[in-house]
C-alpha positions as CSV (number, residue, x, y, z in Angstrom):
1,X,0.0,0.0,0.0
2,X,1.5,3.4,-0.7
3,X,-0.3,6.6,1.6
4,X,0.7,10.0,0.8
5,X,-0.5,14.1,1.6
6,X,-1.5,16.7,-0.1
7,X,0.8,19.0,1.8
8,X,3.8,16.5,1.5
9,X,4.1,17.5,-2.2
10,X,6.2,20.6,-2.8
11,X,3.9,23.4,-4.5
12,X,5.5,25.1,-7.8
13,X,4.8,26.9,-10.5
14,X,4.1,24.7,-14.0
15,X,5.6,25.9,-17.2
16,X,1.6,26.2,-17.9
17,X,1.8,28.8,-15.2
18,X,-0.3,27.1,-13.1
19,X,0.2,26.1,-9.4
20,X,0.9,22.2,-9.1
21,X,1.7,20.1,-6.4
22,X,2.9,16.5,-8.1
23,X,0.5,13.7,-5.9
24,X,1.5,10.4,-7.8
25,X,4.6,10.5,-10.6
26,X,6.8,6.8,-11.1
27,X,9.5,9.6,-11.3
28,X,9.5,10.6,-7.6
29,X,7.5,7.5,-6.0
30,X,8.8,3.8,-5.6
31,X,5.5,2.2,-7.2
32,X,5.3,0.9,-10.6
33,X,2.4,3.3,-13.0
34,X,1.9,3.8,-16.1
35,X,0.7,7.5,-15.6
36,X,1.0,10.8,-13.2
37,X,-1.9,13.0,-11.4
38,X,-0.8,16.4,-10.2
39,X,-2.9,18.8,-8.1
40,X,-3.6,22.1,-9.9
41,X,-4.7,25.7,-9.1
42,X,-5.4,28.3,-10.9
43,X,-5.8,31.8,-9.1
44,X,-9.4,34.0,-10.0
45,X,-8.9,36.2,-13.0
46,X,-5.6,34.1,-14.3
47,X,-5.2,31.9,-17.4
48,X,-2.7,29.4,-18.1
49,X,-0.6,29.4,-20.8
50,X,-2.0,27.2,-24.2
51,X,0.4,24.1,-24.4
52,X,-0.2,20.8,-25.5
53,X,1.2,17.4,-24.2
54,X,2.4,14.2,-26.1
55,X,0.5,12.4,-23.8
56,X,-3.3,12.1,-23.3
57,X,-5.0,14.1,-20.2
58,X,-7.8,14.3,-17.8
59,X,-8.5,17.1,-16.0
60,X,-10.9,16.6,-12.8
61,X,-12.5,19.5,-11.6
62,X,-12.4,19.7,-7.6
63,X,-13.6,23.5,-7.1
64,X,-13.8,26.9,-8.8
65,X,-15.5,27.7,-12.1
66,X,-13.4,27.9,-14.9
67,X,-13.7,28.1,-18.9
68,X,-11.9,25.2,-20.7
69,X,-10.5,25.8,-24.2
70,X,-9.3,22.3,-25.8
71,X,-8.3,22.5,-30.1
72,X,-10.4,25.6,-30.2
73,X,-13.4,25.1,-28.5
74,X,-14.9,26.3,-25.5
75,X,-16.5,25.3,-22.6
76,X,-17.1,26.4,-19.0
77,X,-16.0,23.6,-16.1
78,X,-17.5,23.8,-12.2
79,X,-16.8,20.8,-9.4
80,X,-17.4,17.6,-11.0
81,X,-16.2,18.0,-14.3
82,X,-14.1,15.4,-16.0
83,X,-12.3,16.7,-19.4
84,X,-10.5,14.5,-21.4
85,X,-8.2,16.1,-23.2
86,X,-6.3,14.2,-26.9
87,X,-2.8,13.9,-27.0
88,X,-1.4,17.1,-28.8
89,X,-4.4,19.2,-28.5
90,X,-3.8,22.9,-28.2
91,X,-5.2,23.6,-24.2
92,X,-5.5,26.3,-21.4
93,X,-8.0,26.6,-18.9
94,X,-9.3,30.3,-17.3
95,X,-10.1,30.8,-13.7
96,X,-13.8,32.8,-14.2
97,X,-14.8,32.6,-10.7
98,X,-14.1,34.1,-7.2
99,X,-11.7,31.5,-5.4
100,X,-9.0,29.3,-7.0
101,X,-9.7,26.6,-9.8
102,X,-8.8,23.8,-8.0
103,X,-8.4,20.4,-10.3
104,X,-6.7,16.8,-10.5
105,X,-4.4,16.6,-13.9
106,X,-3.9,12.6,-14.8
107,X,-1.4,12.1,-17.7
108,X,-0.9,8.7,-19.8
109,X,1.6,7.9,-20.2
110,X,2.9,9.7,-17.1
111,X,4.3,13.3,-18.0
112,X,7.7,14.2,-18.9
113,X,8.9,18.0,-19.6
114,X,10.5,16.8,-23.0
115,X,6.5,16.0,-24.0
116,X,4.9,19.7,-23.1
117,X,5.4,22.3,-25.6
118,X,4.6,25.7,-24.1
119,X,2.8,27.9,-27.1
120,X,2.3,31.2,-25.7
């Protein structure tokens, strides 16, 4: 069994410019998976940068209201939102509401720096 915090992960800033806390990553824990969930925020009023990954994503929505903008299209997000977003698809996601944009990002495979391109 493998138990781990929240608060245990170090907070930084992504190259999305969003604030993530890496929860699960075969990089940094000794157990064997095939893919990574991180622990974003995004503050009211702030966007992150479009990027796209290699890898195929989900993004869970915990709290906040955002507005989702996957390959050109549009939606908005609230708690309890799952988006799948395509490998290589052209994504940001834009805090619209009053408190931070709090989500779950889970990558397949699990994400590596050399697979995010940074488009803005």
């Amino acid at each position: 069994m493998f138990v781990k915090h929240l608060e245990d992960c170090e907070e930084f800033i992504a190259g999305d410019n969003s604030i993530l806390r890496e929860v699960l990553h075969p990089k940094n824990d000794k157990i064997k998976i095939g893919y990574s969930i991180a622990y974003a925020k995004v503050k009211p009023g702030e966007t992150t940068y479009l990027h796209k990954l290699k890898s195929s994503e989900v993004y869970f929505i915990l709290s906040g209201e955002g507005e989702i903008y996957v390959d050109g299209e549009q939606k908005k997000v609230f708690s309890g939102h799952v988006v799948h977003i395509p490998p290589n698809s052209t994504q940001k996601i834009r805090n619209v509401g009053n408190t931070d944009l709090e989500f779950l990002c889970i990558v397949y495979p699990a994400w590596k720096a050399e697979d995010e391109e940074i488009l803005e």
